[in-house]
N, C-alpha and C positions, 0 to 999 in steps of 0.2 A: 764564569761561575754563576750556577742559578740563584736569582733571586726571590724566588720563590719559597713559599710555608714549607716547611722541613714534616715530616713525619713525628719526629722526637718534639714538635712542639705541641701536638694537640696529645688531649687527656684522655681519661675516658667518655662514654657520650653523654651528654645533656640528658636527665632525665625530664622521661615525660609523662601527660597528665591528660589520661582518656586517649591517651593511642590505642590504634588496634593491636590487639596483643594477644596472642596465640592460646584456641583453646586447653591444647594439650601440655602440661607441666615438664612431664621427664618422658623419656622413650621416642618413638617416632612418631613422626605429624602425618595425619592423614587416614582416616577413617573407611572411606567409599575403597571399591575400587578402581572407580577413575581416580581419584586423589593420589592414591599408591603407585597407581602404572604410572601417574607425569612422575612423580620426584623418582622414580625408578629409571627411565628414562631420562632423564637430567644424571641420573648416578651414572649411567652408561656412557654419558659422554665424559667420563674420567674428573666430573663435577664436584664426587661427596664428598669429601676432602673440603673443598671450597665453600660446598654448601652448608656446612656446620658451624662454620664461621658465624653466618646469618641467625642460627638457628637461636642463640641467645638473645639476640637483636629482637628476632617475632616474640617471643614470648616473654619479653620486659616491656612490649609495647612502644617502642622505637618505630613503626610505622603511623606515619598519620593518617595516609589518606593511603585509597586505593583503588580504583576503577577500573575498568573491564569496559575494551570496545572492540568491534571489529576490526583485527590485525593488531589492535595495538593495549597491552596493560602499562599506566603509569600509577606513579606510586612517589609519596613523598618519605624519607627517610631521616628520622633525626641524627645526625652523628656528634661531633665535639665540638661543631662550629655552630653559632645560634643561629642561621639559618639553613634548613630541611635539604637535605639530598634531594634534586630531582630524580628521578629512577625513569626508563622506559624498556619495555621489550614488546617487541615487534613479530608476528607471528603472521604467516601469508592466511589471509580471511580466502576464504576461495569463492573465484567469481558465480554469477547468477545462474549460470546454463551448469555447472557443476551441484549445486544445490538443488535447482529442481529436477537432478539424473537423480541424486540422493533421497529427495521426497518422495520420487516415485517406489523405489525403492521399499523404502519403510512403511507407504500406504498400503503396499502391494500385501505385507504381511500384518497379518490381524498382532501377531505376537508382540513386536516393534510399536505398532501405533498401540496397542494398549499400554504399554508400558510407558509412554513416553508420555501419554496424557495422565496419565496415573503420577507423575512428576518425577521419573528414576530412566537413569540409564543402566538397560542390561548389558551385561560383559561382550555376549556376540555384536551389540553395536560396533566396536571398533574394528572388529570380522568384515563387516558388511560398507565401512569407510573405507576400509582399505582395498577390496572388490572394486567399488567405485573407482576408485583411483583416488582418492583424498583421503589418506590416513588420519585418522583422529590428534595422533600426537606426531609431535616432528619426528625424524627420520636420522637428521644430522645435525651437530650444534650451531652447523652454519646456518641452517632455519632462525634461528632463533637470533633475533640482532636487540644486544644487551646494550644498554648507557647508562651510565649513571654519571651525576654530577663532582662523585667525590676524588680526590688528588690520587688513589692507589691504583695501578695500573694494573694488578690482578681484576680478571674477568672468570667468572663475576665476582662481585668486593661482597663484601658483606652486608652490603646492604642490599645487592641485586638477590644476596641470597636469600636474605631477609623477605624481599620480596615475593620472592621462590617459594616460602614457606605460607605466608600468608594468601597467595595465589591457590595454593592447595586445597587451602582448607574453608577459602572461598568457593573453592570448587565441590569441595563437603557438601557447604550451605546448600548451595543450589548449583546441583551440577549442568542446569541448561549455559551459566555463565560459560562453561570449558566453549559450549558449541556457539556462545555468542564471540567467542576470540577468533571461531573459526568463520564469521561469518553471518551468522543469522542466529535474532534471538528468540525468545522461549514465545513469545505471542505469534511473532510470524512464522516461527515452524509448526505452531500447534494449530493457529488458524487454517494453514495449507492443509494438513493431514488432516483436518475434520473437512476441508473443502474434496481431497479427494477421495475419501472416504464416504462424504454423504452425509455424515454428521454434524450436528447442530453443537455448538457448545454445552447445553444440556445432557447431550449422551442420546438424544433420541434422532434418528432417524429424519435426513432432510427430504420434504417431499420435491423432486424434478422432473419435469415432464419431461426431460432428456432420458431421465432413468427407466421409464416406463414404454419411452417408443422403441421399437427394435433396434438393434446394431442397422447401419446404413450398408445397403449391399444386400440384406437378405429379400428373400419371396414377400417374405410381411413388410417389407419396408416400402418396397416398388409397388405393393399392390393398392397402397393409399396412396399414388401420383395420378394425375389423367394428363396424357399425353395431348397438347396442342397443335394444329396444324402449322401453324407457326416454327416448330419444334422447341418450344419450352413446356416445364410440366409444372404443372401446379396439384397443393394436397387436395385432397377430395375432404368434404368436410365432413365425411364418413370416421374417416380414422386418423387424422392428425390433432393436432394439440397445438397451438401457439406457445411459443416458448415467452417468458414474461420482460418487458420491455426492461431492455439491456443486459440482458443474463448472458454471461458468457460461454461460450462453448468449452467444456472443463473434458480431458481426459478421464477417462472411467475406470478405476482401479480397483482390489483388492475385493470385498464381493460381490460392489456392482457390478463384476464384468458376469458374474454368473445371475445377480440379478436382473439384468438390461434387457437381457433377452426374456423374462418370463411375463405372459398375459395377464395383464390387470386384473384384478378382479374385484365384485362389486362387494363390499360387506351384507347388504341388504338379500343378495343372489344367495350367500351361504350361510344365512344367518338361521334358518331351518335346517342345515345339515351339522348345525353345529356342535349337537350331542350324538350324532348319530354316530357307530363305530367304523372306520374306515375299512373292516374286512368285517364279513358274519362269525358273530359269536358261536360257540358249539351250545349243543342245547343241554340244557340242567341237568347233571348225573343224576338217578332215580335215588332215593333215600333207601336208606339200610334198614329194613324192619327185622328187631330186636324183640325177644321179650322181655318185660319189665321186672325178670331175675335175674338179666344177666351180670348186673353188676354183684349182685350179692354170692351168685357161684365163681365172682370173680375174687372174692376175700374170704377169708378165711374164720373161724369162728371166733368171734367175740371175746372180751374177758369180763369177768367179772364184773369187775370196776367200772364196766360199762354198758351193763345188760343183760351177758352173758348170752344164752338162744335165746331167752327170749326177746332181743332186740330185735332177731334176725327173723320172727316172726311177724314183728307189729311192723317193720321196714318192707314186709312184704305185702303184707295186706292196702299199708298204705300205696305203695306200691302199685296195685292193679286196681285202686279208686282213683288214684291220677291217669291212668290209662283209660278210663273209660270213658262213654260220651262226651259228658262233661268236661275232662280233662285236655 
């Protein structure tokens, strides 16, 4: 016979004081739509049931703590016993050669890197993971490897679901946490996409002397080597560039590959061409010569109340002394 805590002995849970505690009151949790497709996805796996359990739990503030790391969320959970449920779920972070398939990816389209420096993920993001081979959200429940510290043997208990809830809607806050669970966080994927994109953290445009010399292989490229008798070639000091001491040789993506290839050019060279128009303008339609009655056989006569003919005589006279020399 077990000697172990019985069920029927514990109460309801410990209240608590400055726990995290769910921003939404009544209805469902989850604002984004990343927040929506995880607990939709947790529903999928025959979970909501389970997960409502929890759902009281976030939103009395029953969690204490809660952290986010690659592959792994833990979380402390108050239940009826005065010390804290430990909580863990385990989610596969995907390795390094998988991520920079992924970054090249998203550098490559202007659409993805704006958005993602702009601090938001668009919905086609999880299109373009799953392309890759590394879907955004798990697949099967087996993905997902739940612990918690508490006696109930249902998976998940209610405090994993508890969890569950509050994971969400951390994923609200800031949804780069979703892609730090998978792996990489919001500094190092956004430093990459500005490295391969060209971009500086400011938004302006990095200057590299890699980006301005030709693609390797082309006519322009081979024409700046002189071949040695020896047979090694060195740049001619005609048209190469030193690249800056330690700079790395980076991949050329999204529109440096269309800018890589194009000729430098001097500000100072087109700084005179710079009003000028890039095709010839056509020349000035001739002016329309009018007499100075046309407007007046354009209306009608007058009333009263306002001159009657004789308006329409002194609007004429005036009329042909604005015309004249002077005028």
């Amino acid at each position: 016979m077990s000697t172990g805590p019985r069920f029927d002995e514990y109460g309801p849970p410990l209240r608590v004081e400055g726990g995290l505690r769910a921003r939404s009151t009544r209805g469902a949790i989850g604002r984004s739509w990343w927040s929506r497709r995880f607990l939709e996805v947790l529903e999928s796996f025959a979970l909501g049931t389970r997960l409502t359990r929890g759902r009281a739990y976030a939103r009395r503030g029953q969690v204490l703590r809660l952290d986010v790391a690659p592959g792994l969320v833990t979380a402390e959970v108050q239940g009826s016993r005065p010390t804290p449920y430990p909580v863990r779920i385990g989610l596969s972070a995907y390795p390094e050669e998988v991520w920079r398939r992924i970054e090249a990816e998203l550098a490559g389209q202007a659409f993805f890197s704006a958005r993602l420096l702009a601090g938001d993920l668009p919905a086609e993001l999880e299109e373009l993971f799953a392309a890759a081979g590394a879907p955004l959200f798990p697949a099967e429940v087996g993905e997902l490897a739940q612990r918690c510290g508490c006696p109930d043997f249902a998976v998940p208990c209610k405090h994993l679901a508890a969890t569950f809830y509050l994971l969400a809607e951390a994923f609200d806050a800031d949804p780069f946490r979703l892609l730090h669970w998978r792996g990489r966080s919001r500094a190092d994927l956004l430093n990459r996409l500005r490295t391969l994109r060209g971009v500086r953290p400011d938004g302006s445009a990095a200057a590299s002397a890699r980006s301005a010399d030709p693609p390797v292989g082309t006519a322009a490229s081979s024409a700046g080597s002189v071949d040695h008798p020896d047979g090694t070639a060195a740049a001619s000091s005609a048209g190469s560039v030193d690249p800056p001491a330690g700079a790395a040789a980076l991949s050329v993506t999204g529109a440096g590959r269309v800018l890589a290839g194009l000729t430098p050019i001097e500000p100072a060279a087109e700084l005179d061409r710079f009003w000028l128009s890039p095709v010839a303008l056509p020349d000035r339609p001739p002016t329309l010569d009018t007499g100075p009655e046309l407007l007046l056989r354009q209306l009608g006569p007058p009333g009263a109340e306002i001159g009657g003919p004789g308006l329409v005589e002194r609007l004429r006279r005036a009329y042909r002394e604005l015309r004249g020399p002077a005028g």
